[in-house]
OpenMM code with the backbone's topology and positions (N, CA, C; nanometers):
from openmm import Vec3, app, unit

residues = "UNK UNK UNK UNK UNK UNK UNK UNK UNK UNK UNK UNK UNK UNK UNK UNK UNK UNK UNK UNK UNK UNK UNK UNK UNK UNK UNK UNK UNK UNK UNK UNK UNK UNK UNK UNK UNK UNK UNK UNK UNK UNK UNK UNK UNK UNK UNK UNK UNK UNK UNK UNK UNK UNK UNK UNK UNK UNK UNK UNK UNK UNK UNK UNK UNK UNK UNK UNK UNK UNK UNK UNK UNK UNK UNK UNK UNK UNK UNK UNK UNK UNK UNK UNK UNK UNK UNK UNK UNK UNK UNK UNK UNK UNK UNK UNK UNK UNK UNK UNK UNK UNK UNK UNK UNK UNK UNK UNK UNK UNK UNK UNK UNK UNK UNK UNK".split()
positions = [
    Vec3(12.1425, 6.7980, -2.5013),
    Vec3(12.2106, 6.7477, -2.3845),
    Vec3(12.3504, 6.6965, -2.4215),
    Vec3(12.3682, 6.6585, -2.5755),
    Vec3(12.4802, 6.5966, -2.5956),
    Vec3(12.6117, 6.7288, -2.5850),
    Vec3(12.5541, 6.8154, -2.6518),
    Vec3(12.6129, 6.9224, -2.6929),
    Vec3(12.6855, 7.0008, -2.5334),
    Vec3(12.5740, 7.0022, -2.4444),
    Vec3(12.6503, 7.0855, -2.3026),
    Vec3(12.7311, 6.9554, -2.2466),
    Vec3(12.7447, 6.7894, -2.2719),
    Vec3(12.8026, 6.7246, -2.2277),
    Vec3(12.9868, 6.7172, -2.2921),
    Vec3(12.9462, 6.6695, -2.4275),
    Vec3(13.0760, 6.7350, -2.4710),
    Vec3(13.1105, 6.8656, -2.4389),
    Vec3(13.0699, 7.0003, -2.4193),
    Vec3(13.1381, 7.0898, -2.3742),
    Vec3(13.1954, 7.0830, -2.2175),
    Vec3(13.1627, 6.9780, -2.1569),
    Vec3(13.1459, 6.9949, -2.0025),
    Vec3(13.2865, 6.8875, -2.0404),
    Vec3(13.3212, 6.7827, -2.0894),
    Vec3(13.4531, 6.7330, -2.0862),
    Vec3(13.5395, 6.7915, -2.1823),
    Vec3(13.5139, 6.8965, -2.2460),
    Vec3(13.6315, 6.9312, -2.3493),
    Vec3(13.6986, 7.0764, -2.2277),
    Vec3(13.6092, 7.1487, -2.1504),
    Vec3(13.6605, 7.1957, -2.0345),
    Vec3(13.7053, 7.1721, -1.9500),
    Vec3(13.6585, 7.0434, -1.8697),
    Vec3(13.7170, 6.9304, -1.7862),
    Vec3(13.8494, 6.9176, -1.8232),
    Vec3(13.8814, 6.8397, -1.9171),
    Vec3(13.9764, 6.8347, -1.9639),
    Vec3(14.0796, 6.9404, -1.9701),
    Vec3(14.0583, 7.0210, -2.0170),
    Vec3(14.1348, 7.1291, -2.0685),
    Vec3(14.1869, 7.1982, -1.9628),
    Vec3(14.0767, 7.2165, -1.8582),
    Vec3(14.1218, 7.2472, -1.7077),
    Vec3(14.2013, 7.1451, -1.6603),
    Vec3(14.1523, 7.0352, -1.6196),
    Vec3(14.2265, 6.9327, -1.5793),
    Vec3(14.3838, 6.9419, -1.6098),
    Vec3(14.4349, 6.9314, -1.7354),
    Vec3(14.5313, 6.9115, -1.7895),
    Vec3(14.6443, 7.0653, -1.7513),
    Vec3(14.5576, 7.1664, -1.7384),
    Vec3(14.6550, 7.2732, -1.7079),
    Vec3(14.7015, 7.2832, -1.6003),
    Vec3(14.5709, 7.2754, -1.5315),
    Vec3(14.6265, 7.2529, -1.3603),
    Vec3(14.7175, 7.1432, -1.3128),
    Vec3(14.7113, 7.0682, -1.3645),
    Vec3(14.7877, 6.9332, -1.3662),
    Vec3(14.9749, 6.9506, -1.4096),
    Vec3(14.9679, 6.9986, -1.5206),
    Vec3(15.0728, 7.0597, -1.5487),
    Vec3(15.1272, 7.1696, -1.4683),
    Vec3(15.0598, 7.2732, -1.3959),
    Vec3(15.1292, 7.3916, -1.3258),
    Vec3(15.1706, 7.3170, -1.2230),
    Vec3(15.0882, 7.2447, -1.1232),
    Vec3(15.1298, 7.1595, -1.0419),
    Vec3(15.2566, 7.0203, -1.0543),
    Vec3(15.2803, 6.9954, -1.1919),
    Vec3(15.4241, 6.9458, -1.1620),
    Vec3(15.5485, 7.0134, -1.2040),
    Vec3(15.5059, 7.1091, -1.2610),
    Vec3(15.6183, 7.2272, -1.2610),
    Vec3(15.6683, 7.2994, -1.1826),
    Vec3(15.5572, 7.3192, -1.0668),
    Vec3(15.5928, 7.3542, -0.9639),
    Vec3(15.6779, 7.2546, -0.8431),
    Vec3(15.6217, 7.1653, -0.8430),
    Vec3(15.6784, 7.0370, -0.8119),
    Vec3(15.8467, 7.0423, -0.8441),
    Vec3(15.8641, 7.0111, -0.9820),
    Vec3(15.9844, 7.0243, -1.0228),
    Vec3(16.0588, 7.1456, -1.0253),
    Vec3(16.0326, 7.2279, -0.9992),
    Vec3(16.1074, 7.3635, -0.9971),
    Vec3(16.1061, 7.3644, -0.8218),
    Vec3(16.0833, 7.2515, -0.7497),
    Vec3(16.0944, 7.3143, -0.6010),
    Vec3(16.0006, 7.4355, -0.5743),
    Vec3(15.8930, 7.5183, -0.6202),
    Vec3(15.8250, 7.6223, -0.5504),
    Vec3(15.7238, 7.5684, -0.4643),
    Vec3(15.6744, 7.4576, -0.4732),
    Vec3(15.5985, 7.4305, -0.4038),
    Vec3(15.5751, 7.2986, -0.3591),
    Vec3(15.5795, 7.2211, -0.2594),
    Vec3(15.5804, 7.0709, -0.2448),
    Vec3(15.4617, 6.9269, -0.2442),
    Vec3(15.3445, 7.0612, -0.1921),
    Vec3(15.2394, 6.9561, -0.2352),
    Vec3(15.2115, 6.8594, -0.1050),
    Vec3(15.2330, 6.8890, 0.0094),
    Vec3(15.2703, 6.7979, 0.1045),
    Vec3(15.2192, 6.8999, 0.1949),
    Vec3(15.1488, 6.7635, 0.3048),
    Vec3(15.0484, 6.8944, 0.4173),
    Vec3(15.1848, 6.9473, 0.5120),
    Vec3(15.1943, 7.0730, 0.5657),
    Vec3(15.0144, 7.1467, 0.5801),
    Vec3(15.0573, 7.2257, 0.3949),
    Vec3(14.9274, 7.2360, 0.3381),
    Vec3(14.9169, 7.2868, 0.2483),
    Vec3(14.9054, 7.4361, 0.2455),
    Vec3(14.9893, 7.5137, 0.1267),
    Vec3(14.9750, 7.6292, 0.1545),
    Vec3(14.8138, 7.6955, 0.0926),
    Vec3(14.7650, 7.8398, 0.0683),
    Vec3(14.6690, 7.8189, 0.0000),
    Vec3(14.6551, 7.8152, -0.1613),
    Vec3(14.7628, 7.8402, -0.2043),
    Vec3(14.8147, 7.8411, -0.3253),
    Vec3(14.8432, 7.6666, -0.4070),
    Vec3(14.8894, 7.5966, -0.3227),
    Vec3(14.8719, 7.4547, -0.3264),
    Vec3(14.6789, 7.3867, -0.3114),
    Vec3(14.6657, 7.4724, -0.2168),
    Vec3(14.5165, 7.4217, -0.1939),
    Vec3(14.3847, 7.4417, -0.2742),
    Vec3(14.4038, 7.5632, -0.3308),
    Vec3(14.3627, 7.6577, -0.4393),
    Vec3(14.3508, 7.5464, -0.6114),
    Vec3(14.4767, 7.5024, -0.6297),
    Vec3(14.5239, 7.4162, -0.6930),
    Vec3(14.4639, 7.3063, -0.7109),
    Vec3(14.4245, 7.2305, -0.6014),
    Vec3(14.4341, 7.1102, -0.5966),
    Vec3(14.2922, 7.1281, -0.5786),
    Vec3(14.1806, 7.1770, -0.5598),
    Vec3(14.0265, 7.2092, -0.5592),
    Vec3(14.0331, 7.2053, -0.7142),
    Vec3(14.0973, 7.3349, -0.7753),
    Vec3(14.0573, 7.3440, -0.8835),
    Vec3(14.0598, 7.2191, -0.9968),
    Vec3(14.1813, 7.1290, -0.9183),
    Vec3(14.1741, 7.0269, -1.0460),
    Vec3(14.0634, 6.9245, -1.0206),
    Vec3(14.0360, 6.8905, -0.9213),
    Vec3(13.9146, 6.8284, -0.8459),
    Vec3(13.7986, 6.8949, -0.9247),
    Vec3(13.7852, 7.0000, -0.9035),
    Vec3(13.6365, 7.0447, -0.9674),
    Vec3(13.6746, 7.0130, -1.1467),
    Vec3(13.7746, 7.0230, -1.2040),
    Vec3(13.7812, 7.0357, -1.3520),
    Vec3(13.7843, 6.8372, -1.3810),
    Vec3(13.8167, 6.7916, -1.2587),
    Vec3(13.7823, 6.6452, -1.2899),
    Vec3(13.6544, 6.5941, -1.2495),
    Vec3(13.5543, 6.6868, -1.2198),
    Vec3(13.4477, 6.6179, -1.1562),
    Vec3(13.3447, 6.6743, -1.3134),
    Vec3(13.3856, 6.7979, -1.3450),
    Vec3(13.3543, 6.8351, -1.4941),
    Vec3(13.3482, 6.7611, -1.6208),
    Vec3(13.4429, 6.7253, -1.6120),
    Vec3(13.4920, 6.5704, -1.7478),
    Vec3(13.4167, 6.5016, -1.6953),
    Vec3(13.3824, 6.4139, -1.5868),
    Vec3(13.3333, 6.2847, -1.5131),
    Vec3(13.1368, 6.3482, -1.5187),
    Vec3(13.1206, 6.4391, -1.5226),
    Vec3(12.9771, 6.4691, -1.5521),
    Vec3(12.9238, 6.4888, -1.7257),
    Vec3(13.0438, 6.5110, -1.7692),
    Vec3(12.9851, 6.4783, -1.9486),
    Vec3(13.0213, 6.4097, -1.9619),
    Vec3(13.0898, 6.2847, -1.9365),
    Vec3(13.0592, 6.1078, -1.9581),
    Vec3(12.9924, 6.0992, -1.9387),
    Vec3(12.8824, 6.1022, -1.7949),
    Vec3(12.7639, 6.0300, -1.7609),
    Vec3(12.7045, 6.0698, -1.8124),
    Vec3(12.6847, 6.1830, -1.8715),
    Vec3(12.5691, 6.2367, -1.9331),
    Vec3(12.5652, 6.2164, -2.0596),
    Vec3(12.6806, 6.1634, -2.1428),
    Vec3(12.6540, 6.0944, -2.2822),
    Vec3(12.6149, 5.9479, -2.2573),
    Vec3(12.6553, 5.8652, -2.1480),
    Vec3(12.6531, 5.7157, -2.1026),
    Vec3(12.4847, 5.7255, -2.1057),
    Vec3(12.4392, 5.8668, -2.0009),
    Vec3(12.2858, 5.8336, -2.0053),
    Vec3(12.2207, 5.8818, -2.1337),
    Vec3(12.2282, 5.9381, -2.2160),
    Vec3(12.1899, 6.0067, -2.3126),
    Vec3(12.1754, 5.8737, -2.4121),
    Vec3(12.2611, 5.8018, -2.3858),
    Vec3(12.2932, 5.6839, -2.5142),
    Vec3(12.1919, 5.5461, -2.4791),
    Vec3(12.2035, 5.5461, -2.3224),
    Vec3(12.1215, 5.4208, -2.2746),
    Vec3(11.9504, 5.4825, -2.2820),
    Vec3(11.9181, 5.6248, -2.2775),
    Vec3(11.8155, 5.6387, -2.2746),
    Vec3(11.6750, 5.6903, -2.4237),
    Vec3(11.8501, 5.7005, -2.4909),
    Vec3(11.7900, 5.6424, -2.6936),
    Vec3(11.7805, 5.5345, -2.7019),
    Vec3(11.8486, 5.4152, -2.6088),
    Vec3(11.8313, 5.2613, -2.6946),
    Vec3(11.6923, 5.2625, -2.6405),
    Vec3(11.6395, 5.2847, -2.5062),
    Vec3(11.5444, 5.1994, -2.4300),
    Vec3(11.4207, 5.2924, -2.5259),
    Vec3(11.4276, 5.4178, -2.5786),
    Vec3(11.3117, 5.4695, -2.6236),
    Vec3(11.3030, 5.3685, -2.7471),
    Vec3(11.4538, 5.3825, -2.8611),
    Vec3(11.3919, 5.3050, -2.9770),
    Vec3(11.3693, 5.1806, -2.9167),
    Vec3(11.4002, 5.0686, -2.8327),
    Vec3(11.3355, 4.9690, -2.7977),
    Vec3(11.1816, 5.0010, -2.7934),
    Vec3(11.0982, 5.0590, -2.7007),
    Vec3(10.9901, 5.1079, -2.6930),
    Vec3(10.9143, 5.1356, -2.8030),
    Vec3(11.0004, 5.2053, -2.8783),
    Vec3(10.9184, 5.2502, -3.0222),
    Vec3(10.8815, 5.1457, -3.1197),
    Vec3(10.9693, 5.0001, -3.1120),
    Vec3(10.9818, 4.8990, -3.1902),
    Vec3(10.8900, 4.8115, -3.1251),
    Vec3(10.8278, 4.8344, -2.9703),
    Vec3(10.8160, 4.6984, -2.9470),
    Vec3(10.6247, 4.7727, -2.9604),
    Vec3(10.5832, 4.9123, -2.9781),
    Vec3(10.4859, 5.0090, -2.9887),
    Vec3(10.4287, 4.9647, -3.1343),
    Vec3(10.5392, 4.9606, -3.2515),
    Vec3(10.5089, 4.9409, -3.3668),
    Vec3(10.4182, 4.8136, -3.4186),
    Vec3(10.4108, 4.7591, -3.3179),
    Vec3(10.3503, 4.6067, -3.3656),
    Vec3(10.2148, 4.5945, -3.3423),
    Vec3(10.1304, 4.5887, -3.4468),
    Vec3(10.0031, 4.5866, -3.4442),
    Vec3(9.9351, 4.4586, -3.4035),
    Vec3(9.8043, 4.4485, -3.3540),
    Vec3(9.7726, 4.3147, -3.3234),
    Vec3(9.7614, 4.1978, -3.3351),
    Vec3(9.7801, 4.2044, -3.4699),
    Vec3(9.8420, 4.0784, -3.5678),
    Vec3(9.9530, 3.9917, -3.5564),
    Vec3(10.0320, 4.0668, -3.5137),
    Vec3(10.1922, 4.0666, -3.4930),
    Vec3(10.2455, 4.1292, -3.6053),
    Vec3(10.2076, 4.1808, -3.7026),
    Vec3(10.3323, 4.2312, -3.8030),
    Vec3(10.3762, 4.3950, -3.7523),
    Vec3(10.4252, 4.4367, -3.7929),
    Vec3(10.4489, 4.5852, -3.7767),
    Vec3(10.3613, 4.6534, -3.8822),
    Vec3(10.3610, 4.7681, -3.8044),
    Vec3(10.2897, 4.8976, -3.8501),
    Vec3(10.2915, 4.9556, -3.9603),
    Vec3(10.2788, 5.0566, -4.0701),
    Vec3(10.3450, 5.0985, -4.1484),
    Vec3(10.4321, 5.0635, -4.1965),
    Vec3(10.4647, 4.9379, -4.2000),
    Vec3(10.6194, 4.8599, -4.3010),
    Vec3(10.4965, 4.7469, -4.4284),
    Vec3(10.5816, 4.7791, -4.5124),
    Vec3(10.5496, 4.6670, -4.6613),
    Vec3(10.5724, 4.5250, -4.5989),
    Vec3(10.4911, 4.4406, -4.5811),
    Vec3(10.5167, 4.3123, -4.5314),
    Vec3(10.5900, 4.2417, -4.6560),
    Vec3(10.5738, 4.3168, -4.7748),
    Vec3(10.6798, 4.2177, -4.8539),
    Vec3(10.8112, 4.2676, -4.8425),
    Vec3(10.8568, 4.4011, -4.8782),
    Vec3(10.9874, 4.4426, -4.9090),
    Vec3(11.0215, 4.5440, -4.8276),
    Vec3(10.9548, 4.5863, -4.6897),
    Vec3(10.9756, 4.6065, -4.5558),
    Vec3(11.0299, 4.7794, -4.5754),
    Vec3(10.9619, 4.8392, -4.6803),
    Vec3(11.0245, 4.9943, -4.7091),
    Vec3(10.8820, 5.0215, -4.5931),
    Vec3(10.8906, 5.1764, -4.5520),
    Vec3(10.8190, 5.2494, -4.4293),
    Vec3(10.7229, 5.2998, -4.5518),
    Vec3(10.6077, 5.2899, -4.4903),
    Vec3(10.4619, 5.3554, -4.5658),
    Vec3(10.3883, 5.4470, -4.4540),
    Vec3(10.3457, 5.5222, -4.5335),
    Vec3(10.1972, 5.6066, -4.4220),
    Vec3(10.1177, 5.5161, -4.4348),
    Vec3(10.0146, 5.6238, -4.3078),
    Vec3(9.9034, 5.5297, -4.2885),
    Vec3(9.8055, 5.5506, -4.3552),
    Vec3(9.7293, 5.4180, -4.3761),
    Vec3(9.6114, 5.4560, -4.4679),
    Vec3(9.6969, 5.4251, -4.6196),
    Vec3(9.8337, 5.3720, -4.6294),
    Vec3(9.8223, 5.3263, -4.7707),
    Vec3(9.7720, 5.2391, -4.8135),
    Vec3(9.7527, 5.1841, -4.9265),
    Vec3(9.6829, 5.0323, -4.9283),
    Vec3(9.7601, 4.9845, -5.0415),
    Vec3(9.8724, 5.0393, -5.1449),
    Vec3(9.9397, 4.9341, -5.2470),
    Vec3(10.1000, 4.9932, -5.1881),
    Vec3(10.1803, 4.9071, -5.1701),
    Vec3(10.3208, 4.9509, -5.1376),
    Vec3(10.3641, 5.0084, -5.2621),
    Vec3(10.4647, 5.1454, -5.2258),
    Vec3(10.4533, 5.2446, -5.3629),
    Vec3(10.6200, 5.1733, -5.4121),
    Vec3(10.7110, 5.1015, -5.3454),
    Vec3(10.8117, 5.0215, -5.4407),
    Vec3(10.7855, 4.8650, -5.5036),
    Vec3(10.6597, 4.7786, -5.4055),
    Vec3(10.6760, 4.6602, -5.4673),
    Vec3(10.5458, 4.6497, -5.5316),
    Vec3(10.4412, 4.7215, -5.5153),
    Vec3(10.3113, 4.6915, -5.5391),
    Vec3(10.2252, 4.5856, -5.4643),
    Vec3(10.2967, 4.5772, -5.3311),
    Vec3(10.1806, 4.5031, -5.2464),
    Vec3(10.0621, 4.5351, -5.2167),
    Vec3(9.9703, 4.4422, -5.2319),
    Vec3(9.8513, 4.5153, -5.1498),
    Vec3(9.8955, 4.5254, -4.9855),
    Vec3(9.8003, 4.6366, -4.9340),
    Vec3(9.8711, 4.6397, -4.7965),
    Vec3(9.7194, 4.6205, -4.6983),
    Vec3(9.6814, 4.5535, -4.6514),
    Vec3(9.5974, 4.4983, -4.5444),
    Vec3(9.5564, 4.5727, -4.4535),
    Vec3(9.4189, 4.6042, -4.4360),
    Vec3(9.4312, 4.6937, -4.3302),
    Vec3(9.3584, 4.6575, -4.2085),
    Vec3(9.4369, 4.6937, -4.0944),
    Vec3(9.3973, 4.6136, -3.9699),
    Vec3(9.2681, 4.6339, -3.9007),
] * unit.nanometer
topology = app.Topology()
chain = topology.addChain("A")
for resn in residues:
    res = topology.addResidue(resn, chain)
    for name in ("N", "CA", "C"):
        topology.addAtom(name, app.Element.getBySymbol(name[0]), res)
């Protein structure tokens, strides 16, 4: 999801910025004024930069949600880890390195490891 979001603002953008540019060149060169009634060539224009800004503005949200919806899982996963005891799961209660399950001596400090 991250991947079609960055592509969705690096197009955004890229659109954005061209259309943006033809439109004040045109501006400044007098071909076209930009001012109703619009021709369709002006109108044409001014959709397209609209849609290439609504492009950018949909791969923000979609990294904004992508990011809020990793914290709330690892929240979940951390608050999952805690066995009935209160300690956590698979962690060395002395020197807190990650173990499988079913170990019973921590393989860096030599704890015994308790089993619930």
């Amino acid at each position: 999801m991250m991947i079609v979001a960055y592509i969705l603002i690096t197009l955004g953008l890229i659109g954005a910025i061209s259309v943006w540019s033809s439109i004040v060149n045109e501006i400044n060169c007098y071909t076209y004024t930009y001012t109703p009634p619009y021709t369709d060539h002006e109108t044409s224009l001014m959709i397209a930069l609209f849609i290439f800004a609504i492009m950018a503005g949909s791969g923000v949200a979609m990294i904004i949600f992508s990011i809020m919806k990793k914290r709330n899982e690892d929240k979940l996963n951390k608050v999952l880890s805690y066995s009935s005891n209160g300690t956590i799961k698979n962690v060395c209660p002395n020197c807190g390195v990650n173990i499988s399950e079913g170990t019973t001596i921590c393989p860096k400090c030599g704890t015994q490891i308790e089993k619930e």
